[in-house]
C-alpha positions in Angstrom: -49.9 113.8 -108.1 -46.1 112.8 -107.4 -45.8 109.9 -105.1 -44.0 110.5 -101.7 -40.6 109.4 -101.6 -40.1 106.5 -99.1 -37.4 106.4 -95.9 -37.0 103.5 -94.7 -35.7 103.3 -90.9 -34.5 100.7 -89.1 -35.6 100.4 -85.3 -38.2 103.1 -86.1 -40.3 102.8 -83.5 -39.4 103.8 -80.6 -37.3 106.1 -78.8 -34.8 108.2 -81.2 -35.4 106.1 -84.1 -39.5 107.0 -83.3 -38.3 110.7 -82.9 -36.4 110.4 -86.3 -39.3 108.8 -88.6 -41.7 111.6 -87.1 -39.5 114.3 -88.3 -39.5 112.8 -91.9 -43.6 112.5 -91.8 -43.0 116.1 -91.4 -40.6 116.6 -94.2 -43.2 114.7 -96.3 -42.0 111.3 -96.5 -43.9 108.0 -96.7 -42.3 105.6 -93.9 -41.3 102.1 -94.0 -40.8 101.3 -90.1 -39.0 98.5 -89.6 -39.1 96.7 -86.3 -37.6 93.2 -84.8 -41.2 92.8 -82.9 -44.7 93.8 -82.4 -45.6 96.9 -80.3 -47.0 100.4 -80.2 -45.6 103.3 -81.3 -44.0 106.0 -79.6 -46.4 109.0 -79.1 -44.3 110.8 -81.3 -44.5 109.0 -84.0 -48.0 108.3 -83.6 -49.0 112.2 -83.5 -47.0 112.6 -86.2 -48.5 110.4 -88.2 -52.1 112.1 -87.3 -51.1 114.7 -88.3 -49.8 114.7 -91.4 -51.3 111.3 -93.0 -48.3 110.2 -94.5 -48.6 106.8 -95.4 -46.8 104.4 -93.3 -46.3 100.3 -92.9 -44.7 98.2 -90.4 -41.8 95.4 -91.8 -40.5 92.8 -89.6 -37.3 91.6 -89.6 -34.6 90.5 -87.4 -31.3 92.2 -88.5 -29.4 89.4 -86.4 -30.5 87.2 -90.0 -28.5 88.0 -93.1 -31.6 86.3 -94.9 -34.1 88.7 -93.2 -31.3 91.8 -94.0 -31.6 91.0 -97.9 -35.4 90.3 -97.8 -36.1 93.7 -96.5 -36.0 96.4 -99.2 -37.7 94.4 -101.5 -40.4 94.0 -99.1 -40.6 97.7 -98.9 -40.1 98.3 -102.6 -43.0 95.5 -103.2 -45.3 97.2 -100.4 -45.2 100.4 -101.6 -44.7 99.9 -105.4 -41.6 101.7 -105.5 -37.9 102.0 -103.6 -37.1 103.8 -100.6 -34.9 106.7 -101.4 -34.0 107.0 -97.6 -32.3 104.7 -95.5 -31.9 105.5 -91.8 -29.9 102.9 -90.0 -30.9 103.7 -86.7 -31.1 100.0 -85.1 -28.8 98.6 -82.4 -27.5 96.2 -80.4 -26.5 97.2 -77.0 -24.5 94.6 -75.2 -23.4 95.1 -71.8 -19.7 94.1 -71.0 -16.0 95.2 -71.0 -12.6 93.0 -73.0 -12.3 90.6 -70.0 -16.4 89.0 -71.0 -16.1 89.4 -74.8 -16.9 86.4 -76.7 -16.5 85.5 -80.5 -20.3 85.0 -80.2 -21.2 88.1 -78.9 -19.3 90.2 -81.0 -20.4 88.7 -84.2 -24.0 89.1 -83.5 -23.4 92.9 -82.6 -21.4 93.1 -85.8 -24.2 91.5 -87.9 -26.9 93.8 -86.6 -25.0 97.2 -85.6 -22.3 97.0 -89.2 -23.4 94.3 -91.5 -26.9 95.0 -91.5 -26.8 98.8 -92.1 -23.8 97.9 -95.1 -26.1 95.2 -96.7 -29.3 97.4 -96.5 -27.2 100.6 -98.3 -25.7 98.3 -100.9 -29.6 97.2 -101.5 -31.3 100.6 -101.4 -28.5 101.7 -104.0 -29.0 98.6 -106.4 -32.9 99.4 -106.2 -32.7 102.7 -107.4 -30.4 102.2 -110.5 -31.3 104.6 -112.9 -33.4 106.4 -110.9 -33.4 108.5 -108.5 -30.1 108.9 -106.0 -31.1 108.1 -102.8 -29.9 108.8 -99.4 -28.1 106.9 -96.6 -27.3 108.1 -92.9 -26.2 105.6 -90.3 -26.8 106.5 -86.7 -23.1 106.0 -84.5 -22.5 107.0 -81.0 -19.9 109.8 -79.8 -17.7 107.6 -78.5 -16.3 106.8 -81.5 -14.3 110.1 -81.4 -12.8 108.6 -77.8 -13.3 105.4 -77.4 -14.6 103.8 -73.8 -14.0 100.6 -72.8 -17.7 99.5 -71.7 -19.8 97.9 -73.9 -16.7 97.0 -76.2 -18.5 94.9 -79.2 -21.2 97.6 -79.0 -18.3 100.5 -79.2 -16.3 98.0 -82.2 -19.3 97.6 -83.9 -20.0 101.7 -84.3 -16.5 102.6 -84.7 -16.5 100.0 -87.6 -19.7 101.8 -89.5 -18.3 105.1 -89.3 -15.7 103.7 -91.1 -18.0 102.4 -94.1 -19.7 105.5 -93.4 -16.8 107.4 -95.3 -15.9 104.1 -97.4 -19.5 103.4 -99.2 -19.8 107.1 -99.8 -16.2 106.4 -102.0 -17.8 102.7 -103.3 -20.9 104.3 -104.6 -19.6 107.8 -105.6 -22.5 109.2 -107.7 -25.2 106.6 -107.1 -25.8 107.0 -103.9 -24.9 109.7 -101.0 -23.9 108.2 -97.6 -23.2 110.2 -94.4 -23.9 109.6 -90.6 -25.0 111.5 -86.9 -23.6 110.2 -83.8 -25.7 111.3 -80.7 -24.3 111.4 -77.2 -26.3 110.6 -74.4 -29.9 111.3 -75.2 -32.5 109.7 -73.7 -31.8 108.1 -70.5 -32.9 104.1 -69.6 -33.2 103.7 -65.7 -29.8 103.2 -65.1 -30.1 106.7 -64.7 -31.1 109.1 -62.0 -32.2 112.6 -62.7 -29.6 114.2 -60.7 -27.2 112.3 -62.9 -28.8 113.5 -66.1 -28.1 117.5 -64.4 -24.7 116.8 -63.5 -23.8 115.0 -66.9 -25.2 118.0 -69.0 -23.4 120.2 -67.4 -20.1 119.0 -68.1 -20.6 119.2 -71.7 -19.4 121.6 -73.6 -22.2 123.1 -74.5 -23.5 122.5 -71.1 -27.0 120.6 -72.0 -27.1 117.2 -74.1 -29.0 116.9 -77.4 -32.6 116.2 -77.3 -34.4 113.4 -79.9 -35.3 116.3 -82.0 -31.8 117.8 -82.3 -30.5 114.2 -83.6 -33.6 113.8 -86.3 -32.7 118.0 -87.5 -29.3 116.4 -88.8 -31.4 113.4 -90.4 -33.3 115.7 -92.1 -30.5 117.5 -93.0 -28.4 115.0 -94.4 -31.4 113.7 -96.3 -31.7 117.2 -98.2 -28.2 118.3 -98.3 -27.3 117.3 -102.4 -23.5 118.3 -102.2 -22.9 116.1 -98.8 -21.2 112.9 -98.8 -18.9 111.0 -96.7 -19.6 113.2 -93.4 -20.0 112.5 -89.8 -22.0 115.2 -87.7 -21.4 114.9 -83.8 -24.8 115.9 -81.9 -23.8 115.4 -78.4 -23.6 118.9 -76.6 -19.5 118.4 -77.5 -19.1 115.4 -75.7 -16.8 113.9 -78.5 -13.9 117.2 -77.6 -13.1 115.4 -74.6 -12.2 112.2 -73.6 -15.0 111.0 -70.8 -13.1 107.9 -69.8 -16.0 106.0 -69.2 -19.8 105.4 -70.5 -22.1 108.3 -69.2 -24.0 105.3 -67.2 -21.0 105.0 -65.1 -19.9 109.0 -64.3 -21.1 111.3 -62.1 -22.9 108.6 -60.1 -25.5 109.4 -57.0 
């Protein structure tokens, strides 16, 4: 019996990230969840998991530690016996704060976790699978790279930075390795948000509804599959990214 292939996803338990390693249970992946602390997992992952038994294990690491960033697929590999073949770069910082409160220190942590990080843990997954199987990487951005806001600026430098090396690492590791990315608009909402907000910012997209957790982890699976695809960006954000907002969605269309 062929082993299943391994994805490895960063932030994977909870919220889209949980949404994301539950749709690639379902594709028939094993799943190395990586996570900064302790906790449950969403219920979507955890259904997931119940129902389809794929094999799954927890790895701690705080991305914010280039020493922690280079331990981490060979923990996987070690754990499993074998390399991931999937890398979803799904974890992020999300500083608050405009030009005016930017710091040196602040921006270089978000840079560590948000662009090192995912860089370090591609050029890793690709070394571990010399002569082997190609693997996969897709690096979860944000819509407003397409039109840039000015809230949460090292957050916002940070993604606009990986889509870069999205398109860069797809040239750096040609046939080795394929490397593309999905950048979601507003999703999920925190508390920041009220639900009359949610109504009235749906319907000034485009499509006139925002993308669900399962519509973003559909493009993951996607990209995972798609053999000729490299170097690519998909929006998922109802067409948020066609016009510019002006502002984060936190701060339009108020109560």
């Amino acid at each position: 019996m062929t082993a299943a292939p391994i994805a490895l996803v960063t932030g994977g338990l909870h919220r889209i990230g949980a949404a994301i390693a539950a749709r690639l249970a379902r594709e028939g992946y094993a799943l190395a969840i990586h996570k900064r602390s302790p906790g449950a997992a969403d219920a979507v992952l955890a259904e997931a998991l119940a129902d389809t038994g794929a094999e799954c294990h927890r790895f701690a690491a705080d991305l914010a530690d280039p020493a922690a960033v280079d331990a981490l697929v060979p923990a996987v590999t070690a754990k499993f016996g074998r390399a991931p073949v999937l890398l979803v770069n799904n974890a992020s910082l999300f500083p608050e704060g405009e030009w005016d409160t930017l710091t040196c220190a602040a921006l270089a942590e978000t840079m560590q976790i948000n662009h090192h990080a995912p860089v370090m843990l591609a050029r890793a997954l690709v070394a571990a699978n010399e002569g082997g199987r190609r693997p996969a990487i897709v690096n979860i951005l944000d819509q407003r790279i397409a039109n840039p806001v000015p809230d949460q600026l090292a957050y916002s430098l940070s993604k606009q930075a990986l889509w870069q090396a999205t398109a860069t690492l797809a040239v750096a590791f040609g046939a080795r390795a394929r490397v593309n990315a999905v950048a979601p608009g507003l999703t999920l909402p925190t508390d920041d948000y009220s639900a009359g907000q949610m109504t009235r910012l749906a319907a000034r997209m485009p499509l006139g509804a925002l993308p669900t957790p399962d519509d973003i982890a559909d493009a993951v699976a996607w990209l995972a599959r798609a053999e000729a695809v490299t170097g690519q960006t998909i929006f998922v954000d109802g067409g948020a990214h066609l016009a510019p907002l002006g502002r984060d969605f936190v701060a339009l269309e108020r109560d």
